[in-house]
N, C-alpha and C positions, 0 to 999 in steps of 0.2 A: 442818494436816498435809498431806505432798506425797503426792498421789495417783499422779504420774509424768507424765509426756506424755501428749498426750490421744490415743485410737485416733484414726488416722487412718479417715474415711470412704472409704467402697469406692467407687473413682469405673466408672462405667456405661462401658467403653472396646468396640472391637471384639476386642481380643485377650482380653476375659475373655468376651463373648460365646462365638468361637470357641474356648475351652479347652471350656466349658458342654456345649454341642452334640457335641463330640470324647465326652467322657463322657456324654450320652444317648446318643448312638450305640453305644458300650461296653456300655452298661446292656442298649440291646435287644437287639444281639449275644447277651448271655451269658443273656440270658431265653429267646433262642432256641434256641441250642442247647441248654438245660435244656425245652425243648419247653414253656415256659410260655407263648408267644406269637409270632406268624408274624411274623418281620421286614420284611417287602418289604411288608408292611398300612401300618408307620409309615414305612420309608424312602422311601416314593413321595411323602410330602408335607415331601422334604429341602429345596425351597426356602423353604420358610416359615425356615431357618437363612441363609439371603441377607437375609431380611425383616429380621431379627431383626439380623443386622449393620449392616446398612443405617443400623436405628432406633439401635443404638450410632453407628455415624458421626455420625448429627447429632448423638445429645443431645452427642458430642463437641466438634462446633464450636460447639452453642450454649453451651459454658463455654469457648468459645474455644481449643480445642485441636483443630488443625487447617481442614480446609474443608468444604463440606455438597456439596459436588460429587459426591463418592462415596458419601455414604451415598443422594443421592436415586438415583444410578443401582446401586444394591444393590436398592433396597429396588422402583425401575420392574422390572430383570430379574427377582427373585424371584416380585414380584405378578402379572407375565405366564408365569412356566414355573408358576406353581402354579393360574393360570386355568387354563394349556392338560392343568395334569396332573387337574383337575376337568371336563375337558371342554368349559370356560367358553366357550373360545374353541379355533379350529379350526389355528390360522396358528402355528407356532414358531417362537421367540423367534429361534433359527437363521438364519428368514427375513429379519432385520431387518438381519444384519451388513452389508450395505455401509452402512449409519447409521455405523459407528466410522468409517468414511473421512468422509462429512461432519462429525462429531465432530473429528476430526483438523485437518482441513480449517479450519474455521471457529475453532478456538485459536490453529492458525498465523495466521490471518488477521488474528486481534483482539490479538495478540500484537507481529505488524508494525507494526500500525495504532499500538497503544500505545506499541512501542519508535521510533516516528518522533516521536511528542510527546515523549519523553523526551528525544530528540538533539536534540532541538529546544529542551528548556528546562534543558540541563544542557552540560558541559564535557564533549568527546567520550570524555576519560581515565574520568571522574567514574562513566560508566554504561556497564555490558558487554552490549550485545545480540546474540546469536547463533540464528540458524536452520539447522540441517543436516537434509536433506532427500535420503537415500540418498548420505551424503557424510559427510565429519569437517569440524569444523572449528575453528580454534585461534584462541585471541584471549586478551591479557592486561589489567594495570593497572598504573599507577604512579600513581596516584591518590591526591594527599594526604587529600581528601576523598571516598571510596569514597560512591556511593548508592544502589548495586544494579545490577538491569537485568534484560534477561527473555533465557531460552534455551529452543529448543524444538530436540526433536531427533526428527525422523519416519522408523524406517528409518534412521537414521545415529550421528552421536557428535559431541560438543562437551566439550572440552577446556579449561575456565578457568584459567588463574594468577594469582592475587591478592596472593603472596607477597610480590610489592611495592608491596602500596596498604595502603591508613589508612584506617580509621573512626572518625569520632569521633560515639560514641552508637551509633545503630543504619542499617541498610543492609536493603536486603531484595531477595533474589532471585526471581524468577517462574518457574519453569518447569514445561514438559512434554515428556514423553519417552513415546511409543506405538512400540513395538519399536523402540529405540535407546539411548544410555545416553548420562549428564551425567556428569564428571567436574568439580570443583572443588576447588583444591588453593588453603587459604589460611595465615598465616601463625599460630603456637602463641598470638599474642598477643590472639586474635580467638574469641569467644563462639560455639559454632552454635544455633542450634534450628530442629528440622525441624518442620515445619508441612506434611506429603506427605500425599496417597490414595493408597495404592498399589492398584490392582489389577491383580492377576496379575502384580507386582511387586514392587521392593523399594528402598527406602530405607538407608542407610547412611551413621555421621556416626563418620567413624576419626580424629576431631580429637584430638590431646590440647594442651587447653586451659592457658595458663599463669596463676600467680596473678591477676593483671589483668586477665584477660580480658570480666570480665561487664563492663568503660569501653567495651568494641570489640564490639558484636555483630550478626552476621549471620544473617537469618531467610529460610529456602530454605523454598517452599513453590508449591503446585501440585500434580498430578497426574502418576502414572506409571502410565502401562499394557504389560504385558506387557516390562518393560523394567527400568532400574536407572537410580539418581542417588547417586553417592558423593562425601560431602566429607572430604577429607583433608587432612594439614602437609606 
């Protein structure tokens, strides 16, 4: 006898994380002002909800959806604002920001480093490396055989067109954007899957894919902070 499709399993993501938390918040909201219990008691220990995304981001990448980059730095700032809100430690986490510039710093670097062996073992059409660094910058393809390549945009903008290159199988792009934004613009014939951490950012894949598509596919992934990476036709 057909029972039907099977339920699909509730997969552990950050966005069902952060729904969760939206609604304990709600919950003690409305117990508060029913005078059943002092809010500011639970909302002082709000980063333990960083923790808790954080722990969504890996189990994410360890089923291989997306990267563990971001959940380990959810789940470092969390651990440190909910020491300093126990008293654990003295220092805020506040104190720490010029770290995002060597963060920044040392991706551009490894980024470079990386995209010189690329040009070095690929066909210059073959692989798109761009760095914009308080700057745009524009670079295209006509690549029969598309292989990827890395973009990092610091403070600035980079500008892809791919409309006229070819994959055959798959491609994969690298990047990172810390206040600045990626634009990629590729052809209807071409698969995307985003593979992003966004924080304090956003992701966005405006492709509309054509029947064929899953023969050609392009996999954008890396990190955005406080910034934007859009792929588009």
């Amino acid at each position: 006898m057909d029972t039907g499709p099977p339920t699909p399993a509730v997969r552990l993501t950050p966005q069902l994380m952060f729904g969760l938390l939206i609604i304990l918040v709600g919950v003690v909201f409305t117990l508060d002002s029913l005078d059943l219990l002092a809010a500011e008691r639970f909302l002082a220990y709000w980063p333990v909800g960083l923790i808790l995304i954080g722990v969504a981001k890996l189990w994410q990448a360890r089923t291989g959806y997306g990267s563990s980059q971001g959940g380990v730095l959810f789940v470092l700032a969390g651990g440190w604002m909910l020491l300093h809100t126990l008293d654990v430690v003295d220092v805020s986490i506040i104190s720490f920001w010029p770290l995002l510039l060597v963060f920044a710093g040392s991706v551009v670097v490894w980024q470079s480093l990386r995209g010189r062996r690329l040009r070095g073992n690929e066909a210059s059409d073959a692989v798109v490396n761009a760095i914009a660094i308080l700057s745009g910058v524009h670079r295209g393809s006509r690549a029969r055989a598309f292989r990827g390549g890395e973009l990092t945009a610091f403070m600035g903008g980079c500008e892809i067109d791919l409309r006229q290159a070819e994959i055959h199988g798959e491609a994969v792009i690298d990047v990172f954007a810390m206040w600045g934004g990626i634009e990629i613009r590729v052809p209807e014939s071409w698969n995307v899957i985003g593979r992003m951490t966004p924080i304090m950012g956003g992701f966005e894949d405006s492709t509309r894919a054509s029947g064929d598509a899953r023969n050609h596919t392009l996999v954008v992934r890396g990190i955005v902070v406080m910034g934007g990476v859009e792929v588009k036709n």
